[in-house]
N, C-alpha and C positions, 0 to 999 in steps of 0.2 A: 504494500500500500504506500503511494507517493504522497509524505504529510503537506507538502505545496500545493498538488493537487485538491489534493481532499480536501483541505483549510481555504485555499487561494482563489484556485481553478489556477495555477500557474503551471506552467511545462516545467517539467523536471530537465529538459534538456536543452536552454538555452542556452545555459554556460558551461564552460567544463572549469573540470576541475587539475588540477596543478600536483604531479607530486615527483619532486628532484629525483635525481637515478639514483643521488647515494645522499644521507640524511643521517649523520656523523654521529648527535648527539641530540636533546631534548632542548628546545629553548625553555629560557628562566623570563614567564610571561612579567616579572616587574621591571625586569633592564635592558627587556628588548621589545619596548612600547615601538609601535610603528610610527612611522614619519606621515604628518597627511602629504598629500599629492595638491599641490597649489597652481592657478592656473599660471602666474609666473614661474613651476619650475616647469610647467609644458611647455612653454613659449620659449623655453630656449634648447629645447630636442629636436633632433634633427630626423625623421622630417615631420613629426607632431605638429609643430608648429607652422606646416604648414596647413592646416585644417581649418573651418572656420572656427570666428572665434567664441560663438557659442555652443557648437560641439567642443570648446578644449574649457568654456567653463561647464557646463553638463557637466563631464567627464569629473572634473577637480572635486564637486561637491561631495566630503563626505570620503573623497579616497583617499587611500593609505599604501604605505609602501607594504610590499611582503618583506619579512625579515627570514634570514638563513643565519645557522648557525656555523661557525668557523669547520672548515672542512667539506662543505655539503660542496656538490656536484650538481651545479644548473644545465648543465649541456654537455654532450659529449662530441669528437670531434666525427666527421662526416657522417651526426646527425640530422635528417630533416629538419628543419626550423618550422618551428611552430609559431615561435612568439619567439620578439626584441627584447631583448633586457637591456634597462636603464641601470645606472648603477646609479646609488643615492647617497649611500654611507656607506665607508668601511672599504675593503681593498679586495681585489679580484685576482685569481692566479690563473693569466692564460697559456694552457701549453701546445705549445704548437705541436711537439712529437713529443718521444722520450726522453730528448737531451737539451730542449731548449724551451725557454718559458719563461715570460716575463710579467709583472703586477699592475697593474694599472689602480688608483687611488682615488678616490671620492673625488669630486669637486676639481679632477684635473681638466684641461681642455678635450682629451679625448672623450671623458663621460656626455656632452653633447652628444653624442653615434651612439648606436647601436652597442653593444658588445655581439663582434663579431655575427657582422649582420650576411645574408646572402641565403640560399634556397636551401644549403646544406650547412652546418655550423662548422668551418674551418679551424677548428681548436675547441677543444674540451675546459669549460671554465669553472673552477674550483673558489670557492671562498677563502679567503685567506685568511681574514677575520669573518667576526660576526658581520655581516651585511645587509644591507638592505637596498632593495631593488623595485621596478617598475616592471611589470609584466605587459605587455603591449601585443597583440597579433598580429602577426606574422603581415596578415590580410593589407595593414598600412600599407605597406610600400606599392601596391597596387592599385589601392583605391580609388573608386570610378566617382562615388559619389549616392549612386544611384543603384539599385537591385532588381531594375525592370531588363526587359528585355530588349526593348529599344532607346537609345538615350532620350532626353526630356526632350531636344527641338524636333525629334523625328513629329510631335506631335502638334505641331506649330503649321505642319503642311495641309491647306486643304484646299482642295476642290473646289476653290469660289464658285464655277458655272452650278454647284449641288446648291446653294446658296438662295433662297428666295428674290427676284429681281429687287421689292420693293424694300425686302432687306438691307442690301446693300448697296443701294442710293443715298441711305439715310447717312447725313453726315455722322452722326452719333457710330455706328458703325464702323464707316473708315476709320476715322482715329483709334476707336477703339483695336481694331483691327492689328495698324499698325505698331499701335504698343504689345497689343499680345505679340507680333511675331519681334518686338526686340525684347522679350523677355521681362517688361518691365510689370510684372503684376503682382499686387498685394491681396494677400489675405487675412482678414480682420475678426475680432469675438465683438460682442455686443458689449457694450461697458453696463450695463444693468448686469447684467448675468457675470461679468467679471467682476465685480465689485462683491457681489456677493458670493460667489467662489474664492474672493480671498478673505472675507471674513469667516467661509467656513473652513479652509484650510489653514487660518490661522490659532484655531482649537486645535485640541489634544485631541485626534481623531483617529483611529485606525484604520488597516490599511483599506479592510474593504470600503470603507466608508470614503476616503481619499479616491479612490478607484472611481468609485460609482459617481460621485462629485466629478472627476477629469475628463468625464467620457461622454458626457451630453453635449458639447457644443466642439464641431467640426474642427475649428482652426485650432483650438486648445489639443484635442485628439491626436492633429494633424501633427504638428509640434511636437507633442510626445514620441512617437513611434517614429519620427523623423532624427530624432535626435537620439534613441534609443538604435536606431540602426548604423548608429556612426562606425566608421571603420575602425576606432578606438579602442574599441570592447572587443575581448575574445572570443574566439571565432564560436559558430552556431548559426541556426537557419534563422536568418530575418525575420524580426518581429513582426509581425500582423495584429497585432489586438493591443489595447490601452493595458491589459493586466498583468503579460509579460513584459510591455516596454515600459512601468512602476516598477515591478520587480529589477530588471536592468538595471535602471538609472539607480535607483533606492526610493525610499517613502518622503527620507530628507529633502536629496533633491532633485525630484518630482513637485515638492509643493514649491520649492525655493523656483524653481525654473517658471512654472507656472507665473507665478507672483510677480517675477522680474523682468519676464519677456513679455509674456501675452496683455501684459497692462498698455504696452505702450503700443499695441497695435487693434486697435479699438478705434468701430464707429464713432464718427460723429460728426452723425447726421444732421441737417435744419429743416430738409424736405420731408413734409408728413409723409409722401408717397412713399419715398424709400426706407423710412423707420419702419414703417407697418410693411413693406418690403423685406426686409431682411428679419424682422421680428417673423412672420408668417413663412417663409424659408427656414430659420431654428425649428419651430414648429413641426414643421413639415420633416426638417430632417432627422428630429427625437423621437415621432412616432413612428417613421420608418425604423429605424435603426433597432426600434424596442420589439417590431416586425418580425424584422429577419434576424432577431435574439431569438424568440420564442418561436418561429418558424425553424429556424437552423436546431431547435431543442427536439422537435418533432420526427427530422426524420436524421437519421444517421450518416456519418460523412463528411459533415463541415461542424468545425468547434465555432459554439451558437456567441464566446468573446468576437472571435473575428470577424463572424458574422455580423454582429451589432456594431463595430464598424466597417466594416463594409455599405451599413446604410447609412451609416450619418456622414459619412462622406459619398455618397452615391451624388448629391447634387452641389459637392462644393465648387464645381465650375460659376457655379452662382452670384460667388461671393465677390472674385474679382470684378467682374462685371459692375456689381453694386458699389463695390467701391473705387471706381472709375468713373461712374455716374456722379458719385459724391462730389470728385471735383472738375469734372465738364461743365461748363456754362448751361445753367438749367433752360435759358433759351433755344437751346441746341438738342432740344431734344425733348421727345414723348412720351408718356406712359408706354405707348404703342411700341415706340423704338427699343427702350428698355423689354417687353417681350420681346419681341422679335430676336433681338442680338442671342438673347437669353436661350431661345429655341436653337436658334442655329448655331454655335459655338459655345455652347458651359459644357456639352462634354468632352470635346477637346481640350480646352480648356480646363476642365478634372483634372482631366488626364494626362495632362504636362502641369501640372501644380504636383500631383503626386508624384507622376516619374521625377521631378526635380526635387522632390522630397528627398525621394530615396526609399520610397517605399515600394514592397515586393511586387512582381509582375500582376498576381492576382488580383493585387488593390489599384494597380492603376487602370485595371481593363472595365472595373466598374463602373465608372459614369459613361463610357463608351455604349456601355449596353444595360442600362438600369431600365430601358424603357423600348431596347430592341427585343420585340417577343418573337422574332424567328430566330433569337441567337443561337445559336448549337456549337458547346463547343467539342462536340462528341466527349467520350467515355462517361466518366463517373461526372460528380455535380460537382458544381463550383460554387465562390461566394459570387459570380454574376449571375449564377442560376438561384442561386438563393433569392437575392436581391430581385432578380426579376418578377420570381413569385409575390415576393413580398409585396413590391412596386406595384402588383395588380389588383392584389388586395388592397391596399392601401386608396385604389384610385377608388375601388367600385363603391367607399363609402365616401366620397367627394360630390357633390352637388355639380347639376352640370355638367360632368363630364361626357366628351364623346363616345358612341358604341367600343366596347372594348373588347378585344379578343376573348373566346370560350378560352377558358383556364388549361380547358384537355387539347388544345390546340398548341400548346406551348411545346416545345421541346423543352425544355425545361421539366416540365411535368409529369414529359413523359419517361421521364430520367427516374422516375420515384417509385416504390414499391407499389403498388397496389394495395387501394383500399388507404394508403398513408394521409391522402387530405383530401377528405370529402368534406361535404357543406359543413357537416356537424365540426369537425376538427377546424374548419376554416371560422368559424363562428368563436371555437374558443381560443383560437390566435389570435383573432381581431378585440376579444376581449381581454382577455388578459395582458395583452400589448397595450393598450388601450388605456389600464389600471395602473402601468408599470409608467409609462409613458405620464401619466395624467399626477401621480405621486412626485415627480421629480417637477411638474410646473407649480405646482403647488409653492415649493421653495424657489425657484430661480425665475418666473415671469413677474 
């Protein structure tokens, strides 16, 4: 039994674990207190620092050096490399073969590098003293940035003639247009909902509670598992869900990062259309997301965390959009214009916000296809397959809306056991998501 699991819902297998090839002696836990890791001693690691700068403060929050005991064996020599080691305190003995070997000392110029960095460990390094070190994956030196499958401007290309004529006449368009493809787009939280997301993570709160707090509103989400995916942290399959990417970072700072980033990147709004705009988009994206939680619980195959984000970003292409609007000349444009834009580019749009996130292929393929109901990605189900179910549900109790596709017409649905979601099962999705969804506005609307 996995107590993370059980206790958390957290994956047992996000991080590995660490153990020297030779381990001399027992450390004396009162004289070999670990060193924290500060984001000035990252900033001068070669090539850490070259990382942004709020993945190298993430990182810092809360970390500590590993200590070894004089004699232990970090590496052996034409070992694979796993992970850099930093050296932090204390003295290193590198030998190169049997007859030659030399020490390298805390705080010299060579501790900026690696110790003996490359694909294979060229020398076997021993502790000479008690040490302490910086364990780092391997993965840096590589780092793309990004865990999709296509880089982020692949998604910046499109098809203008697919494009509605009246759509892209509209000046509001062009411009917009133009800044999505030079990359310049923001993504914003609601400052009501921020403001009271740090007065509750400024209580004594645990962790689930922290959790279920970080995970209602997109960009906060977004943030997390972006920054949980850094190349920094030891190697493991890329985070997808708000639970693992808390556990990663830590509880400390998760709330710290929350508090000092996401504040400064907040609506603020003057036009009523676009407050009741982006407040009805939150909306919209909590009760999805509480959807394809309790949808993904139902049938087996997708873990029902990643699935509940996977909806509450299913329409974050939304948000640059709106806040784009925010400061274009409100002469320059329509209620009308603002949909428009919104139809024909927020899921591209998603979908280059995510991929430049750096979140995993499955999560950026979402907004692509939250609302394509002939998606097929053949084999088993995905969280687009999830999300699209959800996405259907979700519409048919919406006022207004257009004739919508029979449910059994989905490939999507038709991916699922038999007998797994019929009316009666779809009733107590829609309810109980509904309850879930309706409990968390209660506190943050």
């Amino acid at each position: 039994m996995n107590l993370l699991k059980d206790l958390f819902g957290i994956d047992s297998d996000i991080e590995e674990s660490f153990k020297p090839d030779e381990l001399s002696q027992k450390l004396d836990g009162a004289s070999y207190k670990p060193l924290p890791i500060t984001p000035e001693t990252l900033q001068r690691l070669i090539p850490i620092r070259s990382f942004p700068s709020e993945e190298i403060q993430a990182y810092s929050w809360s970390r500590s050096a590993e200590v070894f005991c004089k004699g232990t064996v970090l590496f052996k020599r034409d070992q694979l490399a796993r992970y850099l080691f930093y050296l932090v305190e204390g003295v290193v003995r590198i030998e190169l073969d049997d007859h030659n070997s030399y020490e390298i000392p805390a705080h010299s110029d060579l501790t900026k590098f690696p110790i003996c960095g490359g694909v294979t460990y060229t020398a076997t390094c021993v502790a000479a003293t008690k040490v302490q070190v910086l364990r780092i994956s391997y993965k840096v030196l590589g780092w793309q940035g990004y865990n999709s499958a296509l880089a982020p401007t692949s998604y910046i290309e499109i098809e203008e003639e697919t494009i509605p004529q009246d759509t892209r006449s509209s000046q509001f368009y062009q411009v917009f247009y133009q800044d999505f493809r030079s990359e310049n787009l923001r993504v914003k939280t609601i400052p009501h909902i921020v403001h009271k997301l740090k007065s509750l993570l400024s209580r004594d709160i645990g962790f689930k509670q922290a959790i279920q707090a970080m995970q209602v509103e997109p960009s906060i989400a977004l943030k997390l598992v972006k920054l949980s995916n850094s190349g920094l942290y030891l190697p493991g399959p890329p985070i997808n869900n708000c639970h693992n990417a808390c556990y990663r970072l830590g509880l400390s700072a998760t709330k710290n990062l929350v508090i000092d980033y996401c504040l400064d990147e907040t609506f603020s709004m003057q036009d009523d259309f676009l407050k009741q705009m982006i407040i009805d988009e939150w909306v919209d994206s909590l009760y999805l997301s509480k959807i394809c939680q309790v949808m993904a619980d139902q049938i087996s195959g997708i873990n029902p965390k990643s699935a509940q984000l996977a909806g509450l970003i299913a329409n974050i292409g939304k948000l640059p959009i709106l806040a784009f609007a925010e400061n274009f000349p409100h002469d320059f444009w329509s209620q009308g214009d603002i949909f428009n834009v919104m139809d024909a580019l927020q899921a591209r749009v998603g979908a280059y916000v995510l991929a430049h996130a750096g979140l995993p292929q499955e999560l950026v393929e979402v907004p692509l296809n939250a609302e394509n109901w002939d998606y097929n990605s053949g084999g088993g189900l995905t969280l687009s397959d999830v999300v699209i179910l959800s996405k259907l549900h979700f519409l048919m109790g919406v006022k207004k809306m257009p004739k919508l596709p029979e449910i059994k017409s989905l490939p999507a649905f038709n991916k699922l056991k038999t007998g797994i979601l019929s009316p009666q099962s779809s009733l107590h999705i829609l309810n109980f998501a509904n309850a879930k969804a309706s409990s968390i506005l209660k506190i943050f609307r």
